[in-house]
C-alpha positions in Angstrom: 0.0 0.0 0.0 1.1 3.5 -1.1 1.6 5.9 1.9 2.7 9.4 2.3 4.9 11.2 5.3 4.8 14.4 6.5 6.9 15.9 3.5 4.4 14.1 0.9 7.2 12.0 -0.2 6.0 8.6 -1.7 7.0 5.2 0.2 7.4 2.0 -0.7 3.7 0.6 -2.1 1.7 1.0 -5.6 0.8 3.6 -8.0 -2.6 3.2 -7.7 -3.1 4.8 -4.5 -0.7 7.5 -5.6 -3.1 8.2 -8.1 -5.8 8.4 -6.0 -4.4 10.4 -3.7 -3.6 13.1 -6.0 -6.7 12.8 -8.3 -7.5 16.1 -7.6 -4.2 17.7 -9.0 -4.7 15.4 -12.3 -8.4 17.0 -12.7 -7.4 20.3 -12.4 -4.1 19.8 -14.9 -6.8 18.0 -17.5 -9.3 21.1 -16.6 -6.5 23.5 -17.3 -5.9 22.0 -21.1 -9.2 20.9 -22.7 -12.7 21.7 -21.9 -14.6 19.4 -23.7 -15.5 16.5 -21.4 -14.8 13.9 -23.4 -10.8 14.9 -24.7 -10.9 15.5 -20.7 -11.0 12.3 -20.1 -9.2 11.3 -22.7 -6.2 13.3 -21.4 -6.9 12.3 -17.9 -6.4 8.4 -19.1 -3.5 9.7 -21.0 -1.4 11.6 -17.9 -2.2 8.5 -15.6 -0.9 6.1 -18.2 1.8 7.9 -18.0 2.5 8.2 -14.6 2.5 4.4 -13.9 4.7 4.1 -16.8 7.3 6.3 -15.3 6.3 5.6 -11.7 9.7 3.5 -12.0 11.6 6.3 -12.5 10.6 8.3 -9.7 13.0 8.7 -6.7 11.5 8.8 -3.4 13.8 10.9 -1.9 12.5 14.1 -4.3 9.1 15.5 -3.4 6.4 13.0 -5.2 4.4 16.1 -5.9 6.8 18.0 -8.0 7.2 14.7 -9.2 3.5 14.4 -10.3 3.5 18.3 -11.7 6.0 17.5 -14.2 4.7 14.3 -15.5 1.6 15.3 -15.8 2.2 19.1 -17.4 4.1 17.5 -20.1 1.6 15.3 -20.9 -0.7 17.7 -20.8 1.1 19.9 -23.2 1.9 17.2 -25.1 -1.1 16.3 -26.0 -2.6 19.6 -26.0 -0.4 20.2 -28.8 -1.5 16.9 -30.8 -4.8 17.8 -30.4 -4.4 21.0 -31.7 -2.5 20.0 -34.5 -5.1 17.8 -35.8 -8.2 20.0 -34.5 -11.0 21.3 -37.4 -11.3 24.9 -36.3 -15.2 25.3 -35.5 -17.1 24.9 -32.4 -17.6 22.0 -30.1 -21.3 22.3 -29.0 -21.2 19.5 -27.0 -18.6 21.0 -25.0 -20.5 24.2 -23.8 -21.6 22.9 -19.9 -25.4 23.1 -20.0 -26.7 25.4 -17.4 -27.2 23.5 -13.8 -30.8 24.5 -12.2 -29.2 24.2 -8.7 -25.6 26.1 -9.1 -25.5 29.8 -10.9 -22.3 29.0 -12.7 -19.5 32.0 -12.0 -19.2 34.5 -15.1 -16.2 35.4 -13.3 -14.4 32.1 -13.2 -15.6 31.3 -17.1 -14.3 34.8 -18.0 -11.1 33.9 -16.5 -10.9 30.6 -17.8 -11.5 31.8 -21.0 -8.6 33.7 -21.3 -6.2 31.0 -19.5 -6.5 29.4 -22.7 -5.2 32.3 -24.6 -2.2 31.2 -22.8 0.4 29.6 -24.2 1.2 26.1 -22.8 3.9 27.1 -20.7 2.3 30.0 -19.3 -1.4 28.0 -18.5 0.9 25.6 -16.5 2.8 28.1 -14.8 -0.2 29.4 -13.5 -2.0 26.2 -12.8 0.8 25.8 -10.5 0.5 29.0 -9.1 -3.6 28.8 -8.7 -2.7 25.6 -7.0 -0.8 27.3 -4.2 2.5 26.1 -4.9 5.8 28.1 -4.0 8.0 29.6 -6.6 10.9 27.6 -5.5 8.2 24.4 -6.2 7.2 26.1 -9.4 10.7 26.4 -10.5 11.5 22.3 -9.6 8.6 21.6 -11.9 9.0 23.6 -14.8 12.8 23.3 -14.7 13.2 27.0 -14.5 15.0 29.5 -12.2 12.7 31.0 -8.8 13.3 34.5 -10.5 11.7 32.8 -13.8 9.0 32.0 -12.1 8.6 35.6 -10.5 9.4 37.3 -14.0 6.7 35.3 -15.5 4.0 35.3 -13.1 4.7 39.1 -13.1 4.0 39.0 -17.4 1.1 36.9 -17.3 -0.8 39.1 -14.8 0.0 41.6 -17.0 -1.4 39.9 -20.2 -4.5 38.6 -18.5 -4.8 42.5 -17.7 -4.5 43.5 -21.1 -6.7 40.5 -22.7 -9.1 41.6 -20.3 -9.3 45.0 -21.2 -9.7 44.0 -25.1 -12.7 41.9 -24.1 -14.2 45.0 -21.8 -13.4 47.9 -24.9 -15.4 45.3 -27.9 
């Protein structure tokens, strides 16, 4: 069986509590890169078959969550670009949420997802990090950049959801 200490290190047990125990992390990467429900769950399938195929690889003396971030976000972008690469450009219907009678759905939180996927890939999974509470130093170890990177970055992005925001407000 797959347990975690204190530091949310992995020790010695099976990826498939690992993967439960961090199912929340893997819906909000798959959230972050595809809104239709169905290449959701396609990616999904497709970051978890790739953690157990690289769960050999993974050293348990390195934090199992930066571990997770960085085989999951290049998955994610991975496929995101395949996707897009073979994508007609017209309108999933099917995608579009239908409204729920007991939940008002947030035109806040669809505005800003909206323009998260103006983002390009590195930049949607720098701030999925970031939206996810993670440190900059954590960042940094996932995304295989420098802390001031990260900082930098943020710091841009902020400023480009600004301005994308502004567009949409002025048309």
């Amino acid at each position: 069986m797959l347990r975690k200490n204190s530091r949310s290190r992995i020790q010695i047990g099976g990826v498939e509590q690992f993967l439960l125990d961090h199912q929340s992390i893997l819906a909000r990467i798959a959230r972050a890169y595809s809104r239709n429900p169905d290449e959701r769950s396609d990616l999904l399938q497709e970051i978890r078959y790739q953690i157990i195929k690289s769960f050999p690889s993974y050293q348990p003396d390195r934090n199992s969550s930066t571990w997770l971030y960085r085989v999951a976000l290049n998955c994610a972008i991975s496929f995101r670009r395949k996707a897009d690469r073979w994508s007609a450009p017209e309108m999933d219907w099917e995608s579009i949420p239908a409204p729920s009678a007991t939940q008002e759905p947030d035109p806040r939180a669809e505005h800003l997802q909206r323009l998260i996927e103006l983002l390009d890939p590195l930049h949607r999974a720098l701030l999925v990090l970031y939206l996810d509470d993670l440190s900059h130093a954590e960042i940094a170890e996932v995304l295989g950049i420098s802390v001031a990177n990260v900082a930098t970055r943020l710091s841009r992005i902020r400023q480009q959801l600004r301005s994308l925001h502004d567009k949409e407000q002025k048309a």
